[in-house]
C-alpha angles and dihedrals in degrees: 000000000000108000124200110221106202124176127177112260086262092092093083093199094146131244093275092057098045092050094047090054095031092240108187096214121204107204123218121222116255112189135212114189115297090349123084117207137194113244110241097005114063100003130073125190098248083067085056096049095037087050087042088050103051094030103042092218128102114243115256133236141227130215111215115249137252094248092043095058088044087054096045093040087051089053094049096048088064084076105029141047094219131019109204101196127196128199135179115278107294087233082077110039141015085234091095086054094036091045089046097049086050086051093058099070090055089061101216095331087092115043123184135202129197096216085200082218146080147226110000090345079076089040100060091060090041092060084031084061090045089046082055100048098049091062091061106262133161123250084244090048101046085040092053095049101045090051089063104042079050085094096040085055103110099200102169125137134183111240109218075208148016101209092106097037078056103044079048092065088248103114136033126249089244094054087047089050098045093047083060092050108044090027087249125180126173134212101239106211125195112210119162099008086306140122112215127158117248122164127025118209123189138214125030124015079235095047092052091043091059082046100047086051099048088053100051084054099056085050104055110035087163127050149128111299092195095094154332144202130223091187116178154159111255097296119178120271092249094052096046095053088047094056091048102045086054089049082055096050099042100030136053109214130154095211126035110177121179102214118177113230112260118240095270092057098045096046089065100042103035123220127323091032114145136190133191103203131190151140108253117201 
């Protein structure tokens, strides 16, 4: 049986990755103003932060809908028995209603997951799926499995700020004003398909990163060494290899891939924002 693993453009996994596992992506709408953009195709994230910048409003963003995912999962289906389509948690977005709804009209030929995550925290079921696939499971197989590894996912990430968090209606005006004060920055977890606030670390954005990966680590001492994700928001080169230098030499990961945040996921966090994705046991 050939399966069709699909995801919303909110998995942030990056072209090459895409292109290696045949990915079909379904991109959401960011808009800027009065023009609507396809995340991951026509936007980058330096026209969010320059519109952010000038406006003082955070872009908005656009579920796909029903008829949009019909009409992709009916294309897909040309070249495949069966689509498994996965979208961001559906405590963050109507895709997951509006993709199952589609779904519906192609009986069990089309299957959707609501990964009840976001960014590379959805990608690593999405590659886990293709992992699946490619050995030869079933749909009811690869759906069952990644349902059970959804709670396992650890998708956190350390905001350099909270300005966007704020303008996003996440965060007070205290906190934000706090966080400017004391050099606060906290590790954003996402449990449940929900993004809540759990440890503060204060100083550098450098000094709280070394301090984030140390206590996930500390977390999670056992986890899936397949692959993980440093996902960010154009942080600069230095932090970055930091990060990942001090993954290497904690972790033990087959796989480490650098992927940058889609439009979706940077117009709610803001720049300098960094993630250390990955699936625990």
């Amino acid at each position: 049986m050939k399966i069709k693993i699909s995801s919303d453009s909110t998995c942030d996994l990056g072209n090459e990755l895409i292109q290696r596992y045949n990915v079909g992506i379904i991109p959401l709408s960011v808009i800027l103003g009065d023009k609507v953009y396809s995340d991951g195709v026509d936007i980058t994230p330096q026209q969010i932060f320059d519109y952010v910048a000038a406006t003082k409003t955070l872009p908005k963003t656009a579920a796909c809908t029903e008829e949009e995912y019909a009409e992709r999962f009916k294309a897909y289906l040309e070249d495949c028995d069966c689509v498994i389509h996965f979208n961001i948690s559906s405590k963050a977005s109507v895709t997951n209603r509006n993709a199952t709804e589609a779904a519906k009209r192609f009986g069990k030929k089309v299957r959707v997951i609501d990964s009840l995550a976001l960014s590379t925290g959805q990608g690593l079921l999405v590659l886990k799926a293709c992992d699946l696939a490619a050995e030869g499971k079933s749909p009811d197989e690869i759906v069952s499995t990644v349902n059970e590894l959804r709670p396992k996912v650890n998708t956190s990430f350390v905001p350099d700020s909270l300005e966007y968090l704020h303008k996003g209606g996440r965060c007070s005006l205290a906190a934000l004003m706090g966080a400017k004060v004391l050099k606060l920055h906290p590790m954003i977890e996402m449990k449940d398909g929900q993004l809540y606030a759990s440890k503060k670390y204060m100083g550098s954005l450098t000094r709280c990163l070394k301090n984030y990966v140390n206590d996930i680590a500390a977390e999670y001492p056992e986890y899936d060494k397949t692959r993980c994700f440093i996902t960010h928001s154009c942080c600069e080169k230095e932090v970055v290899d930091m990060v990942r230098e001090q993954v290497e030499n904690t972790f033990d990961f087959d796989e480490i891939h650098e992927t940058v945040a889609g439009g979706v996921v940077t117009g709610h966090c803001g720049k300098n924002t960094l993630g250390v994705l990955f699936i625990a046991k």
